[in-house]
N, C-alpha and C positions, 0 to 999 in steps of 0.2 A: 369616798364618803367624806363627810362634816363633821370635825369634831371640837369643839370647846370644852377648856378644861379652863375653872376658878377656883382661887381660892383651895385647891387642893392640894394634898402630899402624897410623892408616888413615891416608896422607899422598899427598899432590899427585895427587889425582885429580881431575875436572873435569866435570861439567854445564855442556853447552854447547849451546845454543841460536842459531846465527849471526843469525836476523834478529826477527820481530815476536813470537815465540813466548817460552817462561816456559823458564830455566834453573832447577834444582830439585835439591836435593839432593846436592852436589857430593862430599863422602865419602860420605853415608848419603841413601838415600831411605827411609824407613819409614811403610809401614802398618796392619802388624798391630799386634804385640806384641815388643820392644825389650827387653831390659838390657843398658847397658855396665856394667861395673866393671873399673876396673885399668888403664882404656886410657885410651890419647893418639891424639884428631883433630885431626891438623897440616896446615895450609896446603893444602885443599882448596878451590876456588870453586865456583861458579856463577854462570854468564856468559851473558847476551845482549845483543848487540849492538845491537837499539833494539826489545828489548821489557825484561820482568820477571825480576828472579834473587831467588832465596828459599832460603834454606838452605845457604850455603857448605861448613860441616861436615856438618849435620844439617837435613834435612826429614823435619819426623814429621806424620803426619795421624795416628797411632793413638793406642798406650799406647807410652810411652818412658817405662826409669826408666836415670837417669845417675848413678852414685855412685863417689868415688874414682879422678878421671879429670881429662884435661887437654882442655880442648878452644881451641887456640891457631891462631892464625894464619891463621886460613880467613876469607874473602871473598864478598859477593854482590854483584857488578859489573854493571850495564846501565844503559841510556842513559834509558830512564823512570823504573825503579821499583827499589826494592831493600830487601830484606827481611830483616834474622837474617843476620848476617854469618858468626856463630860456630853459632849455631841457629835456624831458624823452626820455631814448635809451632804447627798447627792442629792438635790433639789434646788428649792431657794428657801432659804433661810432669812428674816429679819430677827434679828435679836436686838429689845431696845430697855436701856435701864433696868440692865440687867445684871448680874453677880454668877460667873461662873467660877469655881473655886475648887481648889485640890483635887479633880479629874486626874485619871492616870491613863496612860495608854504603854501597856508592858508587853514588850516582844524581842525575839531576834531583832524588827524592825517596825518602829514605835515612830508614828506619825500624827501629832497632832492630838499632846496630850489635853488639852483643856476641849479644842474644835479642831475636826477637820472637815474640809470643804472642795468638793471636786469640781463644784457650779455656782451658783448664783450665794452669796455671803453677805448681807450688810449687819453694820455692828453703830449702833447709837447710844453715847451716852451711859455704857456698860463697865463694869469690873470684871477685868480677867487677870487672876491670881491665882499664884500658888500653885496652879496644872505642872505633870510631869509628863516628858514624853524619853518611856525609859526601853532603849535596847541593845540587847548586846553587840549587833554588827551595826547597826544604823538608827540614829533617834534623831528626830528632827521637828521642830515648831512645839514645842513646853506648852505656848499658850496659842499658837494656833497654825495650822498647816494650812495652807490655802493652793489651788489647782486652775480654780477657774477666774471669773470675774466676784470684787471682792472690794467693800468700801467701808473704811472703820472712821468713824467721827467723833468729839468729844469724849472718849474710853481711854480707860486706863489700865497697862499690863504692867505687873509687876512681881516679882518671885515666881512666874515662871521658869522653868529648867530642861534645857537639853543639850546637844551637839555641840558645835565646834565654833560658833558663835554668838557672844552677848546680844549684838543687837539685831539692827533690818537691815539683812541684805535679799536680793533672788536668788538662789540658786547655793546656798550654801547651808549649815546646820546650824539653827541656830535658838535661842530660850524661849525669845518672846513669839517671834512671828517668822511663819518661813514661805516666803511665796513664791511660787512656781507660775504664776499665770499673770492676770489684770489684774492692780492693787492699787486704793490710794487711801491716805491717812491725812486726814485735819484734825487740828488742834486733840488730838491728842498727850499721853504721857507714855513713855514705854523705860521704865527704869527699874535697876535691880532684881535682872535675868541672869541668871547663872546659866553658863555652857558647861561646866564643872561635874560630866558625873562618869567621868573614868577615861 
């Protein structure tokens, strides 16, 4: 399906999953075809209590384009695993002039607390702050986990938190960005990430 959303607020709604199953999509579950513009996703989760949560705000497996939007405060909470606090893309994703902010992704193993991305990622001209990516055995990318092919332009990461690294490297834990796959970054800012959470 086609969906367009403007000018809207999608807040405190919940994907929830009680026991070994996947929490998914807490504001948005998407699989077709997606544009937000104009809008704010605030403090949505996705919750399982000892399985998987993926998507707080946003779970897209399709085409999702995000432009001119707030996406603040949403959550993927479970006792294994946890994915994209603020968004998970297994899709492709554009997000452009955009404000992603305080996302959490809280687990034994917390990947990509603001975004994460297993495919297709681009980032234009955006704000990525303040996401946490918090877990007990393994936390990795605060402000963005990335897997597949992934291109961030003009955007700025800053007060993101997690793992065992401040800045950009492949393959290690780290605040701001942690990429596992394709990445490249122009004129970007990526400053004052904390690897600092135990």
């Amino acid at each position: 399906g086609v969906l367009t959303i403007t000018g809207s607020t999608i807040t405190n709604n919940e994907a929830n999953n009680d026991y070994y199953g996947v929490g998914s999509g807490g504001g948005i579950s998407n699989a077709g075809t997606l544009t937000i513009t104009g809008s704010t996703i605030n403090e949505n989760v996705a919750y399982s209590w000892l399985g998987y949560a993926g998507g707080g705000g946003i779970s897209n497996s399709g085409n999702l384009d995000i432009s001119s939007s707030m996406i603040l405060n949403n959550a993927s909470d479970a006792f294994l695993g946890a994915t994209g606090g603020g968004i998970q893309d297994n899709g492709t994703t554009i997000i452009d002039d955009t404000t992603v902010k305080t996302n959490m992704a809280s687990a034994r193993v917390a990947f990509g607390g603001g975004i994460y991305s297993s495919e297709w990622l681009t980032i234009n001209n955006s704000r990525i702050e303040g996401n946490d990516a918090s877990g007990d055995d393994n936390r990795k990318g605060g402000g963005v986990l990335a897997t597949g092919f992934s291109s961030i332009s003009g955007s700025i990461f800053t007060g993101n938190q997690a793992g065992s690294s401040q800045y950009v490297y492949s393959y290690f834990s780290i605040g701001a960005i942690a990429n596992y796959g394709n990445m490249t970054i122009s004129n970007s800012t990526i400053s004052s990430n904390d690897n600092d959470k135990g």
